[in-house]
Backbone as CSV, one residue per row, in Angstrom:
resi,resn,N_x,N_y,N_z,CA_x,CA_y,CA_z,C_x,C_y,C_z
1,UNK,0.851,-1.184,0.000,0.000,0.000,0.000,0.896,1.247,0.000
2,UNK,0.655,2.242,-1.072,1.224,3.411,-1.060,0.740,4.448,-0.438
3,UNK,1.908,4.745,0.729,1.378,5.953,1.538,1.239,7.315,0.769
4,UNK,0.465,8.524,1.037,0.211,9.531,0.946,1.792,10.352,0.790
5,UNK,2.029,10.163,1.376,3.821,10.862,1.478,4.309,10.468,0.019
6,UNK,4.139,8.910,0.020,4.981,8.397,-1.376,4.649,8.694,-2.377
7,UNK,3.396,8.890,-2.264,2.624,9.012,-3.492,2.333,10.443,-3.726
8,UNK,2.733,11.370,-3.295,3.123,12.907,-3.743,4.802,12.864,-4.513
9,UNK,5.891,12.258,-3.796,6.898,11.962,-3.923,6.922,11.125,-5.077
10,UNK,6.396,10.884,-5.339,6.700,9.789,-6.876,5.970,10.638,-7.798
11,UNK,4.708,11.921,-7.599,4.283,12.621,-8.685,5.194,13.640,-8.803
12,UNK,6.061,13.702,-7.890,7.234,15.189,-8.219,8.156,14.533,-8.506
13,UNK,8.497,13.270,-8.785,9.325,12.567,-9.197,9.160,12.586,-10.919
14,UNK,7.851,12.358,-11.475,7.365,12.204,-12.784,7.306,13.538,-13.408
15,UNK,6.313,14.562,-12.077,6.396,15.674,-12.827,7.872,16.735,-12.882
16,UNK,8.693,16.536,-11.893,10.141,17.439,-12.258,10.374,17.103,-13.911
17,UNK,10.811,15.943,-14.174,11.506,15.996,-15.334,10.477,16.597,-16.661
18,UNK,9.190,16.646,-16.410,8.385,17.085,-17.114,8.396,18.517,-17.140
19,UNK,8.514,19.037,-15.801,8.823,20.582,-16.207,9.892,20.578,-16.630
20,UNK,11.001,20.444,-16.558,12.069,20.596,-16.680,12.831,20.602,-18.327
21,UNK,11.491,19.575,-18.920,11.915,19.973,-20.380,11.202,21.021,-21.036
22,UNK,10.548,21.745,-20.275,9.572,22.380,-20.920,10.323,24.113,-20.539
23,UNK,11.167,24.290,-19.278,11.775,25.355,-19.326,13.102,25.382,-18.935
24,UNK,13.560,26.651,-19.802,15.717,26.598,-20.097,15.761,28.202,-19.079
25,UNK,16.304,27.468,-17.817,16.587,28.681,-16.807,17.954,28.953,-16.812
26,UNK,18.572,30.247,-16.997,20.343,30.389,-16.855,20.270,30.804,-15.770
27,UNK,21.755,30.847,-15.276,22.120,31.677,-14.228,21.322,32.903,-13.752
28,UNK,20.947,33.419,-12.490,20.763,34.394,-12.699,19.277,34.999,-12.943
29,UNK,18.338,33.852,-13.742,17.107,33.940,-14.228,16.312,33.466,-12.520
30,UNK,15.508,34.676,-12.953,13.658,34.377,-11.959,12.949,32.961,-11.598
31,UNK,13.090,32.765,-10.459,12.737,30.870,-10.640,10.978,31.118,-11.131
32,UNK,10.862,29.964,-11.370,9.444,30.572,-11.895,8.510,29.506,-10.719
33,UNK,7.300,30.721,-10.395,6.316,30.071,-9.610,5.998,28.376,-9.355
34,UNK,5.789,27.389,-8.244,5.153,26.029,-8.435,4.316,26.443,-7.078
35,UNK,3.833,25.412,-7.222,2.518,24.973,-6.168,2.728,23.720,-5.988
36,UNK,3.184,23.380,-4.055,3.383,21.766,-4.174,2.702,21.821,-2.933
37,UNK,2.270,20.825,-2.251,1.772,20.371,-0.987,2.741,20.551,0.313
38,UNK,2.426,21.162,1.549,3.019,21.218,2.113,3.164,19.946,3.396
39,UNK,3.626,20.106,4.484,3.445,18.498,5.496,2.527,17.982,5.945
40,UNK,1.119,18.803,5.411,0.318,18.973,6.042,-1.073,18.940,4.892
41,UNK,-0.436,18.953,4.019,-1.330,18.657,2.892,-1.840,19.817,1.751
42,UNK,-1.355,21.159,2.545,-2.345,22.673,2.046,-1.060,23.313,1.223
43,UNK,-1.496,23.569,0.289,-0.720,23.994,-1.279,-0.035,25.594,-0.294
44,UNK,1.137,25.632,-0.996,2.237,26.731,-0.863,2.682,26.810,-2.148
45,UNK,2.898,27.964,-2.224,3.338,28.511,-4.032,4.661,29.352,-3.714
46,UNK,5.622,28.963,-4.614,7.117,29.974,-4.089,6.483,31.459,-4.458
47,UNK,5.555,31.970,-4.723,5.359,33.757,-5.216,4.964,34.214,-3.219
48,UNK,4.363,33.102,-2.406,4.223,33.401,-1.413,5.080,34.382,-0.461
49,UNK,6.567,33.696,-0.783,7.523,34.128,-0.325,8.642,34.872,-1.059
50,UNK,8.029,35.698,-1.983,8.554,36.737,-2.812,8.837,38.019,-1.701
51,UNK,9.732,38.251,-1.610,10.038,39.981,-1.439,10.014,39.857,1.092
52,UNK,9.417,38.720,0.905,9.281,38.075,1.903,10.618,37.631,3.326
53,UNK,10.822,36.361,2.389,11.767,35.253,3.028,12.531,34.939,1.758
54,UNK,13.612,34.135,2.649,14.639,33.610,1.336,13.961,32.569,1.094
55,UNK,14.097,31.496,0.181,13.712,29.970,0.026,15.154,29.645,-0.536
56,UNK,15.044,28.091,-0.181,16.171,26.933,-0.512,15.219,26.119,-0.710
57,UNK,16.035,25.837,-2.142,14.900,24.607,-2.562,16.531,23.495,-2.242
58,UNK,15.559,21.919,-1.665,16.276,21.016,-1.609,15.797,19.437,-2.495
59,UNK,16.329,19.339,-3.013,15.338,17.972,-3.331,16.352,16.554,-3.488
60,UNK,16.192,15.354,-2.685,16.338,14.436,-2.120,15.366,13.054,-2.576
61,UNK,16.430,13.032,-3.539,15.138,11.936,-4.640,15.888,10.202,-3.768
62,UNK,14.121,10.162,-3.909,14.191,8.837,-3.257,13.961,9.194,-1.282
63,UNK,14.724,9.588,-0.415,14.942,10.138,0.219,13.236,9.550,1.160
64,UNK,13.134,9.022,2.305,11.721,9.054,3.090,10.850,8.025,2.293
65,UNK,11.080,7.428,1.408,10.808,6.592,0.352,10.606,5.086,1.190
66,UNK,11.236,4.878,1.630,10.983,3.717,2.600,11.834,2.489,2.000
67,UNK,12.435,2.899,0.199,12.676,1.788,-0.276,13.450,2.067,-1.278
């Protein structure tokens, strides 16, 4: 049975490489807006924390996976 955790984690698994061909970011360039689920289940969008807070994006593939 696939937990809730995994099974967000395996759609940002499918969908990264899907964005990823779809946009060419250089150095330097504007990250552009996403909307992902937070620990808790309720959508956060990086424009939230525009002008705000810093963000670090980390991503840890596989990572809590169990497997």
């Amino acid at each position: 049975m696939i937990k809730k955790s995994q099974a967000v984690g395996l759609a940002l698994l499918l969908a990264i490489p899907l964005a990823a061909q779809a946009l060419t970011l250089q150095v330097g360039d504007k990250a552009p807006n996403f909307t992902l689920p937070d620990q808790n289940g309720n959508p956060v969008s990086l424009s939230q924390f525009l002008g705000k807070k810093n963000v670090v994006l980390a991503f840890y593939v596989l990572a809590f996976t169990g497997g």
